[in-house]
N, CA, C and O atoms as CSV, one atom per row, in Angstrom:
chain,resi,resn,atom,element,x,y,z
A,1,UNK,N,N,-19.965,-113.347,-37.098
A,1,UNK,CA,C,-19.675,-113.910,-35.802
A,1,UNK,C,C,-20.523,-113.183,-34.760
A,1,UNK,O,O,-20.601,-111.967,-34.930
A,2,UNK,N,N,-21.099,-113.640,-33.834
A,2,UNK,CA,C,-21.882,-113.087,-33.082
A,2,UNK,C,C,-21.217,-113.637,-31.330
A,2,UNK,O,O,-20.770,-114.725,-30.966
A,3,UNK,N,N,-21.380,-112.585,-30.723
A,3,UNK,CA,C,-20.999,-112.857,-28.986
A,3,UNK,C,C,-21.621,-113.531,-28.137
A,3,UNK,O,O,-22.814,-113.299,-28.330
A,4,UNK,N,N,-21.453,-114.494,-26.997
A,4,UNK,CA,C,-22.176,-114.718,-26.502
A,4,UNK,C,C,-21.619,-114.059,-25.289
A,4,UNK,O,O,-20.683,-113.274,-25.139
A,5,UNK,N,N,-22.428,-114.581,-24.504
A,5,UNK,CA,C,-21.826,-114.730,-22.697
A,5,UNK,C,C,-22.081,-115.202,-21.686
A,5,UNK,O,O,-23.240,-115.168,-21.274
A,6,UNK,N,N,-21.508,-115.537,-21.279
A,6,UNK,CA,C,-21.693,-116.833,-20.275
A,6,UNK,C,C,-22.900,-116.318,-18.582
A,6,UNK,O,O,-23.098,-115.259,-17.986
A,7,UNK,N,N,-23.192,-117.150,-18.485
A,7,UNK,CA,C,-24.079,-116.699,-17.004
A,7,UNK,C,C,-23.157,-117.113,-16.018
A,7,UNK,O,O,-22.009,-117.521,-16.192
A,8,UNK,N,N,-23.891,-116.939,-14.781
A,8,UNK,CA,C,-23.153,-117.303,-13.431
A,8,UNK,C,C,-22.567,-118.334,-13.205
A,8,UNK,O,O,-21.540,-118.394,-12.529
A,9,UNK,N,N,-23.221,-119.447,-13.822
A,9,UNK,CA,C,-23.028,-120.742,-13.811
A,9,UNK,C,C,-22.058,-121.381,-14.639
A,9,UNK,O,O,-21.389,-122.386,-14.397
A,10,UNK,N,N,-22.078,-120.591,-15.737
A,10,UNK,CA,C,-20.826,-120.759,-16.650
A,10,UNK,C,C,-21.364,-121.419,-18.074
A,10,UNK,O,O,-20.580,-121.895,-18.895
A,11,UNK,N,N,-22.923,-121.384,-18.276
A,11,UNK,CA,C,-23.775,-121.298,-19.080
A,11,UNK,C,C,-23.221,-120.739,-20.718
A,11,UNK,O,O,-22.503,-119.743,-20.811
A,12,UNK,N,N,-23.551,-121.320,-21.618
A,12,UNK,CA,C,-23.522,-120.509,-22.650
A,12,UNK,C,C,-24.529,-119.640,-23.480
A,12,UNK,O,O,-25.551,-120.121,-23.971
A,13,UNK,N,N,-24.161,-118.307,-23.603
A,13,UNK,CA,C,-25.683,-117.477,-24.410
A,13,UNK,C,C,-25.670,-116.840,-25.576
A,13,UNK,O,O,-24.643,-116.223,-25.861
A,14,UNK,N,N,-26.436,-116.841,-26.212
A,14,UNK,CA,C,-26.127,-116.625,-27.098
A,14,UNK,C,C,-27.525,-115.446,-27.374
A,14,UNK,O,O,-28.636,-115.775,-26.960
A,15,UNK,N,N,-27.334,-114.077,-28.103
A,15,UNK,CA,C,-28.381,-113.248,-28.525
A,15,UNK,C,C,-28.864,-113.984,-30.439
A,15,UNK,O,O,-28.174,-113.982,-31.459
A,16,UNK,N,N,-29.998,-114.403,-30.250
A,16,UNK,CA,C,-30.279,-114.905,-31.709
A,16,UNK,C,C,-31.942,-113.660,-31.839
A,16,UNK,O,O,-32.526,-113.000,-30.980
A,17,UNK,N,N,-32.189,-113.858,-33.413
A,17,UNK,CA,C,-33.635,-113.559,-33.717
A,17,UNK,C,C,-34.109,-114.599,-34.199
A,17,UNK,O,O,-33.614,-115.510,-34.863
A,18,UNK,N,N,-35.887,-114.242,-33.517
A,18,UNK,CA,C,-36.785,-115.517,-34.456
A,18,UNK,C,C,-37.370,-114.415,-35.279
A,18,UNK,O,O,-37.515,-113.274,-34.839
A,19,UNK,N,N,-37.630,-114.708,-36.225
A,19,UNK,CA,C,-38.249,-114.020,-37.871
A,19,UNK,C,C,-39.751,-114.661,-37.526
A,19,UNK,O,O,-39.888,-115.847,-37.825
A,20,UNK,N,N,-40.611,-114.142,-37.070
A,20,UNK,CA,C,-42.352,-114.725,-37.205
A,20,UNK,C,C,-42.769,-114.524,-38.177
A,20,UNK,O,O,-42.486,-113.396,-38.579
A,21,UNK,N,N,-43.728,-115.465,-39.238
A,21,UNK,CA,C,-44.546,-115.621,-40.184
A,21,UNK,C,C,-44.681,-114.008,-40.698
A,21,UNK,O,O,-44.543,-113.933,-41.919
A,22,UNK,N,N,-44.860,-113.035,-40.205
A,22,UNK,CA,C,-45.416,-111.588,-40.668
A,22,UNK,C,C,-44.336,-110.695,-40.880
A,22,UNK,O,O,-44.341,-109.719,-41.631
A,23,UNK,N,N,-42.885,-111.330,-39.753
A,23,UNK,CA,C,-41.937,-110.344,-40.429
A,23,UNK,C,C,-41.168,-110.091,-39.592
A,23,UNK,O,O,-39.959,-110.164,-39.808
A,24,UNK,N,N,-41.720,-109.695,-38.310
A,24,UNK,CA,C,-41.344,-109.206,-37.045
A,24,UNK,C,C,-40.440,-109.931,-36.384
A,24,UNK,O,O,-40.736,-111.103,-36.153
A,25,UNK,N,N,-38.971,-109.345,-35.869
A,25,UNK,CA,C,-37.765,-109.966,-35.378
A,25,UNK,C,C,-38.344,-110.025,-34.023
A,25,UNK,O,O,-39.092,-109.193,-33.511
A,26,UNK,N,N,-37.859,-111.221,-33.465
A,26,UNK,CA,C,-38.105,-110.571,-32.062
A,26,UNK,C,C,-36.322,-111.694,-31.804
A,26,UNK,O,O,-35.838,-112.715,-32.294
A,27,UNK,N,N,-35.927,-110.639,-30.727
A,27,UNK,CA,C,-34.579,-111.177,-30.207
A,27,UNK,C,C,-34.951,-111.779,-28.999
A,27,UNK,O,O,-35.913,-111.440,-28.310
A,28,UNK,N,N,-33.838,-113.051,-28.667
A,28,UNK,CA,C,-33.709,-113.885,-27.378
A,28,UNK,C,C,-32.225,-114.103,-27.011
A,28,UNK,O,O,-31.183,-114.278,-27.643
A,29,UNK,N,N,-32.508,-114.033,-25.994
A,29,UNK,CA,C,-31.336,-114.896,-25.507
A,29,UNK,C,C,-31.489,-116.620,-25.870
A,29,UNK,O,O,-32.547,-117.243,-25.961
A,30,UNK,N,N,-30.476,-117.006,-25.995
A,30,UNK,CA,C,-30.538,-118.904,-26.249
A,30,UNK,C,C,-29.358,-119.894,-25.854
A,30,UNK,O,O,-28.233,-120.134,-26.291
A,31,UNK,N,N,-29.782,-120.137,-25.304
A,31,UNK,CA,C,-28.540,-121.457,-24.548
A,31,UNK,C,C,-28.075,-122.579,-25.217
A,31,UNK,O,O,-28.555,-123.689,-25.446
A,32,UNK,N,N,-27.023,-122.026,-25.476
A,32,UNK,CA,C,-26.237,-123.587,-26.048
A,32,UNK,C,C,-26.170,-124.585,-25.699
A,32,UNK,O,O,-25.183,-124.690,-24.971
A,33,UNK,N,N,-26.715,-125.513,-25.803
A,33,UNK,CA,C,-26.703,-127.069,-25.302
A,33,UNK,C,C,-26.210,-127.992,-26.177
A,33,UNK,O,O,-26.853,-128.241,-27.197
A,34,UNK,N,N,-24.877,-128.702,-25.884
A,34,UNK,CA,C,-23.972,-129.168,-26.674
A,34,UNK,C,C,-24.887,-130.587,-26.739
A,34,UNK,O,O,-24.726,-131.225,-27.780
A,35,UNK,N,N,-25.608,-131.027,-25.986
A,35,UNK,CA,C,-26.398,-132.415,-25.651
A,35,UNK,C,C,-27.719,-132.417,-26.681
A,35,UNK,O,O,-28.440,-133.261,-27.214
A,36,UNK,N,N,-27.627,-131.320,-26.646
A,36,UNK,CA,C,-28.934,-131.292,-27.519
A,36,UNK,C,C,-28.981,-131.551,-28.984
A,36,UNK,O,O,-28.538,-130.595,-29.622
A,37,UNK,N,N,-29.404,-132.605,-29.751
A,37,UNK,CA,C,-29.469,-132.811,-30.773
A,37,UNK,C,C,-29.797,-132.689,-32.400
A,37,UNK,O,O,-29.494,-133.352,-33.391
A,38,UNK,N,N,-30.979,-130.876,-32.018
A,38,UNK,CA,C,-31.684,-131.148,-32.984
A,38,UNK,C,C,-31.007,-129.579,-33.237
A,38,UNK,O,O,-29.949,-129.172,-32.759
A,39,UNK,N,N,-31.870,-128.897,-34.062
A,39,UNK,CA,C,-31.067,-127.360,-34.599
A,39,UNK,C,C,-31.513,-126.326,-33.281
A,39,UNK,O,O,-30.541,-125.696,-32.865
A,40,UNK,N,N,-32.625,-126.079,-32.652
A,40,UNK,CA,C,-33.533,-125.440,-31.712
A,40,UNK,C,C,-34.967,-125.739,-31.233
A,40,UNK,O,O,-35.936,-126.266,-31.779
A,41,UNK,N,N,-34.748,-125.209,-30.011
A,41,UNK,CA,C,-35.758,-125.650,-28.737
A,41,UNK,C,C,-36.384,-124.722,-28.480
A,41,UNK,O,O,-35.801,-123.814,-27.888
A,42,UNK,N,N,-37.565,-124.592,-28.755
A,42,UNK,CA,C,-39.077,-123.342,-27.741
A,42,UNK,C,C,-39.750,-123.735,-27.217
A,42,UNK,O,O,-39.814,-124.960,-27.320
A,43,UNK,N,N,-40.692,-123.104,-26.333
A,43,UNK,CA,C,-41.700,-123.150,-25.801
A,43,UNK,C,C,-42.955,-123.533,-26.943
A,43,UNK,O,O,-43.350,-122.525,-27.529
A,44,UNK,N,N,-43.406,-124.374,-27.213
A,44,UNK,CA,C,-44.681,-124.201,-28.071
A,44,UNK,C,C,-45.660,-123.334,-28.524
A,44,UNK,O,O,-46.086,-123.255,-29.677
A,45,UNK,N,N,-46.145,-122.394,-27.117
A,45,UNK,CA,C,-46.604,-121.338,-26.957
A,45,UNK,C,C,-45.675,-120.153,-27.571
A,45,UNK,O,O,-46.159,-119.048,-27.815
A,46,UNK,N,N,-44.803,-120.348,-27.720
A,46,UNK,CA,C,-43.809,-119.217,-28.560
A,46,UNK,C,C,-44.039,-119.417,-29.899
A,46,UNK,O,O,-44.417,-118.477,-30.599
A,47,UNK,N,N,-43.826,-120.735,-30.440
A,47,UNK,CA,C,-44.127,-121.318,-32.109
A,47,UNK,C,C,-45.142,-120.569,-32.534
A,47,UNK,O,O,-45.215,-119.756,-33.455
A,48,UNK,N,N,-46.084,-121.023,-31.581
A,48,UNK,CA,C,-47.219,-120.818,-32.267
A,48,UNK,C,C,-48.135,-119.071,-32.461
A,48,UNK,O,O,-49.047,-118.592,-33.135
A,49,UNK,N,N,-46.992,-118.564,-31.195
A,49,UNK,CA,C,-47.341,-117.278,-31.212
A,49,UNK,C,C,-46.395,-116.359,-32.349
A,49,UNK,O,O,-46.430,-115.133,-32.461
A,50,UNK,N,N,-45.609,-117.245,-33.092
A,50,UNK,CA,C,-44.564,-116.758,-33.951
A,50,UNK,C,C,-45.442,-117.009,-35.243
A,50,UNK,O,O,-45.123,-116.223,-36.134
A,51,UNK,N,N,-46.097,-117.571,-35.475
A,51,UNK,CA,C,-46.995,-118.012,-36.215
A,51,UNK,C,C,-46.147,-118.933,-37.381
A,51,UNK,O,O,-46.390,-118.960,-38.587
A,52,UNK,N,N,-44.849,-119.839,-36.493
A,52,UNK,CA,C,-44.233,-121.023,-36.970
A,52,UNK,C,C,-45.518,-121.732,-37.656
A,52,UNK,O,O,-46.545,-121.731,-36.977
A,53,UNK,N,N,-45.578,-122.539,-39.363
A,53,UNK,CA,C,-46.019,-123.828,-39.416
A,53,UNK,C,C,-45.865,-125.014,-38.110
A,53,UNK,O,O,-45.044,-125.013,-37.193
A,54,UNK,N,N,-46.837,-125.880,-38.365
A,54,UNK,CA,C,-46.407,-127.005,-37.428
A,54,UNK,C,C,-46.388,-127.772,-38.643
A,54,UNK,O,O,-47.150,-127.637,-39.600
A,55,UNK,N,N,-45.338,-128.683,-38.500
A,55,UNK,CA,C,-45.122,-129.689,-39.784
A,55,UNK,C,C,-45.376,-130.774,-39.089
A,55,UNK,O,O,-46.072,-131.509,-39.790
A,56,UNK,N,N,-45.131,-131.319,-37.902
A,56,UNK,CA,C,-45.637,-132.813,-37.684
A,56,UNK,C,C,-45.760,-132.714,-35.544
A,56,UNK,O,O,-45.114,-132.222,-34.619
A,57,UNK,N,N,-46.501,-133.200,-35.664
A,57,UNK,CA,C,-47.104,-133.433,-34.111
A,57,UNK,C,C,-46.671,-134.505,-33.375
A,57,UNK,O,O,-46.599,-135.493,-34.107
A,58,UNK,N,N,-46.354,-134.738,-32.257
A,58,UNK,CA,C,-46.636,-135.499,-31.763
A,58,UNK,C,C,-45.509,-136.505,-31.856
A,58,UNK,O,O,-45.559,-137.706,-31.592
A,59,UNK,N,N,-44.439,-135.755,-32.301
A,59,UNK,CA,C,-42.930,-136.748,-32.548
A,59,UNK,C,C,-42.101,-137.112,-31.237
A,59,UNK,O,O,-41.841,-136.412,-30.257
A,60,UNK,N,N,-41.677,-138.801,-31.617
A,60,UNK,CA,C,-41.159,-138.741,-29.898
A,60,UNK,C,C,-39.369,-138.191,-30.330
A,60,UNK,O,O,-38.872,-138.041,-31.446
A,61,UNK,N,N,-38.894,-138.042,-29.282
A,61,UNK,CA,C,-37.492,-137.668,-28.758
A,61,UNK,C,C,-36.590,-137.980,-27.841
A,61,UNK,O,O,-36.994,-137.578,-26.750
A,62,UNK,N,N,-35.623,-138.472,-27.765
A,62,UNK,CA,C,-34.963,-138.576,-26.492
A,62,UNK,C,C,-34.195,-137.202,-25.504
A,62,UNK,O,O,-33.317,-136.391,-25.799
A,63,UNK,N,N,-34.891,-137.390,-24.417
A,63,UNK,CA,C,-34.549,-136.289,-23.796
A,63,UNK,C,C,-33.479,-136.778,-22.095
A,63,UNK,O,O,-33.828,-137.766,-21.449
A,64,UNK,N,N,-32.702,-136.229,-21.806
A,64,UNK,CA,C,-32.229,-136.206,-20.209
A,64,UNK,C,C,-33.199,-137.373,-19.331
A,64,UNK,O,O,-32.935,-138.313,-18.580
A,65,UNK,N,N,-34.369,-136.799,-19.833
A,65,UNK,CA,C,-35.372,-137.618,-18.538
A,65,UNK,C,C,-36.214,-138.895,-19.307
A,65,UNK,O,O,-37.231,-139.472,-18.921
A,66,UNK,N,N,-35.409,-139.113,-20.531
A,66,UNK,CA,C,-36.518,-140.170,-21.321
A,66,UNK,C,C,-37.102,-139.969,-22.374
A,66,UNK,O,O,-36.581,-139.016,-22.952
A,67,UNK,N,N,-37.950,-140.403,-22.932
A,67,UNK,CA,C,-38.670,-140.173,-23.848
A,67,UNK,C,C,-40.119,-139.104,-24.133
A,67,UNK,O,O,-41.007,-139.075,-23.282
A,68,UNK,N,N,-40.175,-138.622,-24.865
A,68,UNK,CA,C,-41.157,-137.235,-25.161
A,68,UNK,C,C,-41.454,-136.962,-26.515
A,68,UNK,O,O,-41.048,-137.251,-27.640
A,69,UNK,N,N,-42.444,-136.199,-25.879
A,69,UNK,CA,C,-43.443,-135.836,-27.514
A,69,UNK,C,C,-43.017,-134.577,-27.562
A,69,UNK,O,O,-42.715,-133.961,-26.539
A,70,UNK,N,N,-42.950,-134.063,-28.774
A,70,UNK,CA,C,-42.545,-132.889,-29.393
A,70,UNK,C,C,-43.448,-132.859,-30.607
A,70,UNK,O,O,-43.905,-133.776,-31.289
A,71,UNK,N,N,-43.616,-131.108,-30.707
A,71,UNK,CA,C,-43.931,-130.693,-31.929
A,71,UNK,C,C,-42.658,-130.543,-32.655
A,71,UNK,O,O,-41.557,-130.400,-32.123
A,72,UNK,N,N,-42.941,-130.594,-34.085
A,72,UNK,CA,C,-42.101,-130.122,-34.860
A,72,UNK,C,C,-42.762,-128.627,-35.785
A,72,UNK,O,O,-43.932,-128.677,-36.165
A,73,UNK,N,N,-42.176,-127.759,-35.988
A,73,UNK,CA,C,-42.531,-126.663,-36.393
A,73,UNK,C,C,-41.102,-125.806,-37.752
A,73,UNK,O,O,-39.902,-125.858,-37.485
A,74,UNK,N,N,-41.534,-125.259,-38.811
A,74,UNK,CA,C,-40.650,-124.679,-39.604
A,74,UNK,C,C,-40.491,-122.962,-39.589
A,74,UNK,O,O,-41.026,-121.995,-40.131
A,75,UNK,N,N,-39.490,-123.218,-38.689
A,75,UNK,CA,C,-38.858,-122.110,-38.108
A,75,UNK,C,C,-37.937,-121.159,-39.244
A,75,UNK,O,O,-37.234,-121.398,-40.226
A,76,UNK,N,N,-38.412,-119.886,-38.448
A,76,UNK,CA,C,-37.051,-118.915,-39.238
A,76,UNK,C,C,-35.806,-118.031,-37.937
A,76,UNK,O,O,-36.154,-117.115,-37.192
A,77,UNK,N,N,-34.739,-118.489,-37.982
A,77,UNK,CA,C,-34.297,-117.502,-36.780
A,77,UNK,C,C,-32.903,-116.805,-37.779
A,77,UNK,O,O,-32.463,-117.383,-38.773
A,78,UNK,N,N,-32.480,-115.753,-37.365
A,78,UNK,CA,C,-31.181,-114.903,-38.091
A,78,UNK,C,C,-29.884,-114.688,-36.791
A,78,UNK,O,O,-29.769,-114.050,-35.745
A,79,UNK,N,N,-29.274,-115.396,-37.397
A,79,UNK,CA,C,-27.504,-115.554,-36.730
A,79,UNK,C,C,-26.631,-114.334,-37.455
A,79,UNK,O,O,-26.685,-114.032,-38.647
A,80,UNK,N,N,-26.139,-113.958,-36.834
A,80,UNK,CA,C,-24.985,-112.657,-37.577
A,80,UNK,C,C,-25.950,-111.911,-38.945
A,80,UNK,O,O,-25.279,-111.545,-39.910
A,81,UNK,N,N,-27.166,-111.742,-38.999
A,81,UNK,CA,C,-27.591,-111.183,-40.153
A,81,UNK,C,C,-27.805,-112.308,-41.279
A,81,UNK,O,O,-28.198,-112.154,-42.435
A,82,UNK,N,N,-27.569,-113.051,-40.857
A,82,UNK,CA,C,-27.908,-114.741,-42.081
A,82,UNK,C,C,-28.857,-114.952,-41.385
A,82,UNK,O,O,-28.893,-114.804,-40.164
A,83,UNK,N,N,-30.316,-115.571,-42.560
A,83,UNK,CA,C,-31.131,-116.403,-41.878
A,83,UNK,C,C,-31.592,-117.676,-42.197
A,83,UNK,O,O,-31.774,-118.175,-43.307
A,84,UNK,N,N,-31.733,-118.072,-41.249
A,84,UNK,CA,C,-31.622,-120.175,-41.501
A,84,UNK,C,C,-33.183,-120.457,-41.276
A,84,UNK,O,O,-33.670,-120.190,-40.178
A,85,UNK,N,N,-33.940,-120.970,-42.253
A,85,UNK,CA,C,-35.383,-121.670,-42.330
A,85,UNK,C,C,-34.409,-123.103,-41.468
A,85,UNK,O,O,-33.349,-123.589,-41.862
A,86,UNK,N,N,-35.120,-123.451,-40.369
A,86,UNK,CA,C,-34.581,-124.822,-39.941
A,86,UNK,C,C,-35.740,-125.517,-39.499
A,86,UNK,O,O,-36.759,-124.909,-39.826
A,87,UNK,N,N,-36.015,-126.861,-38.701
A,87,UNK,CA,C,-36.887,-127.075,-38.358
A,87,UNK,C,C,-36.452,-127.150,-36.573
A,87,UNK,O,O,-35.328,-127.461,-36.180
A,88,UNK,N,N,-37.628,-126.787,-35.654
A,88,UNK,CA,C,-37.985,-126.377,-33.881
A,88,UNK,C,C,-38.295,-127.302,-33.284
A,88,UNK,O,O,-39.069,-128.089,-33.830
A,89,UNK,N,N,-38.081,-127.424,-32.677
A,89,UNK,CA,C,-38.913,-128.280,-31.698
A,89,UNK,C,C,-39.446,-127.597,-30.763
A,89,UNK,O,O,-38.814,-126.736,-30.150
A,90,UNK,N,N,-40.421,-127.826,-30.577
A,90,UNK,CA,C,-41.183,-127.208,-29.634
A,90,UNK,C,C,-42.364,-128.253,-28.938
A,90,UNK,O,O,-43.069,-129.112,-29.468
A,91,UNK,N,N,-42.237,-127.693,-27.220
A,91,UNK,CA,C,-42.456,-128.604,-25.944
A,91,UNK,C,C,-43.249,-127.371,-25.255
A,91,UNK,O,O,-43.135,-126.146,-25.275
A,92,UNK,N,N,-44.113,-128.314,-24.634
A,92,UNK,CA,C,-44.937,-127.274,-23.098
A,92,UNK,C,C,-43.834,-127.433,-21.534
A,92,UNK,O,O,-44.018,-127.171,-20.346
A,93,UNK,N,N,-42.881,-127.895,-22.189
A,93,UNK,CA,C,-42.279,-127.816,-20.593
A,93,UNK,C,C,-40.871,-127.567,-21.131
A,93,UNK,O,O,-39.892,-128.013,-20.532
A,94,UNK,N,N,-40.748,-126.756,-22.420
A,94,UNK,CA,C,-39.678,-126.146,-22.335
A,94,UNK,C,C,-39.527,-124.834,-22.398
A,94,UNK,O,O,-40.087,-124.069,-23.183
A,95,UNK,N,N,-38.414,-124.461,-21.180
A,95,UNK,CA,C,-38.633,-123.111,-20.255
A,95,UNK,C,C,-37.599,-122.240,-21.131
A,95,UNK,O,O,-38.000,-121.108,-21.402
A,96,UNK,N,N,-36.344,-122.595,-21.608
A,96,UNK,CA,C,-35.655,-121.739,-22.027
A,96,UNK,C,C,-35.630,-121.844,-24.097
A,96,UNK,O,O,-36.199,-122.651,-24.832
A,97,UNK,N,N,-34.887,-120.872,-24.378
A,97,UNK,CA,C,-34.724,-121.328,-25.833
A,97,UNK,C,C,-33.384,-121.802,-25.625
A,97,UNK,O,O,-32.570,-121.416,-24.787
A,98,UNK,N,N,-33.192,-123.264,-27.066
A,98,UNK,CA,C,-31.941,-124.058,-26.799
A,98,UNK,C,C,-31.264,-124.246,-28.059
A,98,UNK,O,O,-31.587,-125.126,-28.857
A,99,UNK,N,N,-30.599,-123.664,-28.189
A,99,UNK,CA,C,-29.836,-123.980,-29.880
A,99,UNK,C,C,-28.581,-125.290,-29.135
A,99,UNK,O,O,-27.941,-125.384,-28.088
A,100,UNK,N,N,-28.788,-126.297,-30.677
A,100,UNK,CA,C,-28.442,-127.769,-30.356
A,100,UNK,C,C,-27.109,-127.280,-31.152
A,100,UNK,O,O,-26.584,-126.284,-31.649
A,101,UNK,N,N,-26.833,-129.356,-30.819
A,101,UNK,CA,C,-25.535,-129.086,-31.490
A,101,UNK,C,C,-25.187,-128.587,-33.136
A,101,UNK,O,O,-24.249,-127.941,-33.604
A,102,UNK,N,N,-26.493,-129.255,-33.804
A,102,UNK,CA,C,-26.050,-128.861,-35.402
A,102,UNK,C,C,-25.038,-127.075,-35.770
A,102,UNK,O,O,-24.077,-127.115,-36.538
A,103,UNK,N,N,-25.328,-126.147,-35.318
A,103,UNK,CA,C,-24.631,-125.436,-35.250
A,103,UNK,C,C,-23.288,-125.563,-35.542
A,103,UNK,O,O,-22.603,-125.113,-36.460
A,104,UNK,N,N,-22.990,-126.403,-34.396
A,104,UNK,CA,C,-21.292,-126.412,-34.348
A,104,UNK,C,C,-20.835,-127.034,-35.675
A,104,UNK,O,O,-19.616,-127.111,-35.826
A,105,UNK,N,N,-21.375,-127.347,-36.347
A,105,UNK,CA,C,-21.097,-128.709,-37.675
A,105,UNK,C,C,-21.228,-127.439,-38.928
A,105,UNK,O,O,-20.938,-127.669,-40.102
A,106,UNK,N,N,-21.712,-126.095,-38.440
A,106,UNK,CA,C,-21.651,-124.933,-39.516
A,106,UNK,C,C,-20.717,-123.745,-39.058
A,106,UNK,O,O,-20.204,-122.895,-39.786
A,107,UNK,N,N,-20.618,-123.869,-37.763
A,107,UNK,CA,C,-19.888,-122.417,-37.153
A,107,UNK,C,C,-18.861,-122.623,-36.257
A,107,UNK,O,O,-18.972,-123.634,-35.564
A,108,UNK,N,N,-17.758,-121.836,-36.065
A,108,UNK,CA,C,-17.051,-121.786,-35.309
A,108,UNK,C,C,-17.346,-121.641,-33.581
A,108,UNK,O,O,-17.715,-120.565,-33.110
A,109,UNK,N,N,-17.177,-122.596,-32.913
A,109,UNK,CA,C,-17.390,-122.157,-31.463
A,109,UNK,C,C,-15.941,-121.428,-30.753
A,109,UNK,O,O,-15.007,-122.227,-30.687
A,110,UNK,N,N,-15.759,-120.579,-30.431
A,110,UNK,CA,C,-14.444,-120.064,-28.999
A,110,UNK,C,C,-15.291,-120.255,-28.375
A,110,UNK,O,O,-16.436,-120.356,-28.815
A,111,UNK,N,N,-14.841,-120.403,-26.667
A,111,UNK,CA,C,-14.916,-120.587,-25.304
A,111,UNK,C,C,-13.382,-120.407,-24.607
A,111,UNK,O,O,-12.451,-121.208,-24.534
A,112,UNK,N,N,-13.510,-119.080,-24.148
A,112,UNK,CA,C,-12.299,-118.654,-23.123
A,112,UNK,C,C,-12.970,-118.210,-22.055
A,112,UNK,O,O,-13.285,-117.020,-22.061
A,113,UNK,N,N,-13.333,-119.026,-20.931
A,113,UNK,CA,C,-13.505,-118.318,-19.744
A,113,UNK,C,C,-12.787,-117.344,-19.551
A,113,UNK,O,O,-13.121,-116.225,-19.941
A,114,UNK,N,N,-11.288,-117.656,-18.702
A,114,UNK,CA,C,-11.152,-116.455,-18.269
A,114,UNK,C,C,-10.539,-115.107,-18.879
A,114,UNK,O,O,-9.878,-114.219,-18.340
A,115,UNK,N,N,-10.894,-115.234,-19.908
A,115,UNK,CA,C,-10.717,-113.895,-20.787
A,115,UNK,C,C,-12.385,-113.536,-20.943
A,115,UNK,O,O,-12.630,-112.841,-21.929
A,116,UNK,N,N,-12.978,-113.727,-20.520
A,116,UNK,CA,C,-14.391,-114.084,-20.976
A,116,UNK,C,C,-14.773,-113.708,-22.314
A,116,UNK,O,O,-15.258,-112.585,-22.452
A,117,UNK,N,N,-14.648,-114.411,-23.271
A,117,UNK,CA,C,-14.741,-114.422,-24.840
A,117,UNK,C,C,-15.019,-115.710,-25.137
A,117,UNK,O,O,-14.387,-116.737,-24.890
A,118,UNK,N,N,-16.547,-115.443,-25.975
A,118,UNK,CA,C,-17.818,-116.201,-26.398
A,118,UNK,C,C,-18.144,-116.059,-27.660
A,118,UNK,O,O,-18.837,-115.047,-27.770
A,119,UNK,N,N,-17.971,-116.609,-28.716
A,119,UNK,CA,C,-18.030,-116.407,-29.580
A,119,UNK,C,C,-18.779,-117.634,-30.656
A,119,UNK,O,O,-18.423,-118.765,-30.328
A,120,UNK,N,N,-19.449,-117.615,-31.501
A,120,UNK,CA,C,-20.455,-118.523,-32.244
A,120,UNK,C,C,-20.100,-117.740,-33.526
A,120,UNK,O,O,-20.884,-116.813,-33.728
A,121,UNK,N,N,-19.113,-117.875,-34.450
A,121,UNK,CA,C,-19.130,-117.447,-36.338
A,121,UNK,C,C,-18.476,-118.377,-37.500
A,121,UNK,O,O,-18.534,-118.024,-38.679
């Protein structure tokens, strides 16, 4: 089970690792987005600096504002010390990292504001 915590806004966060091609963890913060459909969201420029495969280019998506192209990329990130090969999406105009809903369909979500207890296991 791993913690999150909420921002000002009342945001959900979550501390995850991406595993890059060579080995190297690097930790993020990542925002839960219950809207979001796919497993996770990067910056492209992150993928590729992770030295993610790209498995397919140029895939469209439905997004908030319409329709969009996305890379697709085969990602490694580690939740509680488990690590999940999943597949990324990755965008030039996406600013934050976004773990989607699939999650919830494997892990337990809590949400107690005002106890503030965040929890993803």
């Amino acid at each position: 089970m791993i913690e999150g915590k909420f921002s000002r806004k009342g945001e959900l966060f979550f501390e995850i690792d991406f595993v890059a091609a060579d080995g190297l963890i690097i930790t993020v913060d990542a925002l839960l987005d219950t809207g979001f459909t796919d497993w996770l969201a990067i910056n492209t420029q992150d993928a590729v600096s992770l030295g993610w495969q790209l498995v397919d280019s140029q895939e469209t998506r439905l997004t908030a504002q319409g329709e969009a192209q996305f890379n697709i990329y085969a990602g490694t990130v580690s939740l509680d010390g488990q690590e999940f090969n999943i597949p990324v999406i990755g965008g030039e105009e996406i600013a934050e990292v976004l773990l989607g809903l699939p999650w919830l369909f494997t892990r337990r979500l809590v949400v107690d504001i005002p106890n503030n207890l965040l929890t993803l296991g």
